[in-house]
C-alpha positions in Angstrom: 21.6 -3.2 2.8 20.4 -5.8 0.3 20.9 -6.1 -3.0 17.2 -6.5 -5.2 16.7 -6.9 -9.0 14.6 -3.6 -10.2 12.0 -5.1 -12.6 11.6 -1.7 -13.9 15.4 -0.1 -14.0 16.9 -4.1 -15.4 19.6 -4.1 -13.0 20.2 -5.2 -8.7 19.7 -2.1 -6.6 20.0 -0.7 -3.2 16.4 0.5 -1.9 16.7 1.5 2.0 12.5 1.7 2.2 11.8 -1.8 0.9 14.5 -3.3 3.0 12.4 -1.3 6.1 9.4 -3.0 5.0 10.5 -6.6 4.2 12.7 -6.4 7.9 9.2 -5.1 9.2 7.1 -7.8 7.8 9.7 -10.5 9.2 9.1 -8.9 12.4 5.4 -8.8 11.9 5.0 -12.6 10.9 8.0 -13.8 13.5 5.0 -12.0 16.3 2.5 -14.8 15.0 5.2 -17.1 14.1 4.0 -17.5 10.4 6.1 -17.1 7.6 5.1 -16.5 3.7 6.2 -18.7 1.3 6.5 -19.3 -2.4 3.6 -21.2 -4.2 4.9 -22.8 -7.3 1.4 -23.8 -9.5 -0.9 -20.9 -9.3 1.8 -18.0 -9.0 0.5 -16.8 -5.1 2.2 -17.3 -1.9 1.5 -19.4 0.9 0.8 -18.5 4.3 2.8 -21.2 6.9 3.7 -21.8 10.6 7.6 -21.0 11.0 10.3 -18.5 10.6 12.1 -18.9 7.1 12.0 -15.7 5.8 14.6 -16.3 2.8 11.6 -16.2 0.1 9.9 -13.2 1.0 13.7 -11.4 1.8 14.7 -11.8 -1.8 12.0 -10.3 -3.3 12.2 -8.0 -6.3 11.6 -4.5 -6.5 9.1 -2.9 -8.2 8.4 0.0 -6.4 10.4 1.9 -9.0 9.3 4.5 -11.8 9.2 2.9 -14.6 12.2 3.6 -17.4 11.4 6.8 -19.9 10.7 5.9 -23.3 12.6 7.6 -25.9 10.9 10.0 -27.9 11.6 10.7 -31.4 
């Protein structure tokens, strides 16, 4: 299981359903033999022909509840 950085938590975490999905979408874009890649100016992703899937494997997680605030 992989290792992601939790946006929300501040630390690297396991997360067994977003390793699912990203192994899932590798499968999906290995089928039309695309790959999504990082866009550097505008922030997006690109859409490309191959199989490099290192980009879109180390993506964060933010599928997490966000932390509590404290409450005084």
């Amino acid at each position: 299981m992989q290792k992601h950085w939790s946006k929300t938590k501040g630390k690297f975490i396991q997360n067994k359903k977003l390793d699912e999905f990203l192994d899932d979408l590798a499968k999906l874009c290995d089928n039309y033999g695309y790959c999504i890649e990082h866009e550097d100016h505008q922030g997006g992703f690109i859409i490309s022909r191959g199989t490099d899937h290192s980009w879109i494997m180390a993506a964060m997680d933010n599928t997490q509840k966000k932390k509590e605030e404290k409450k005084y």
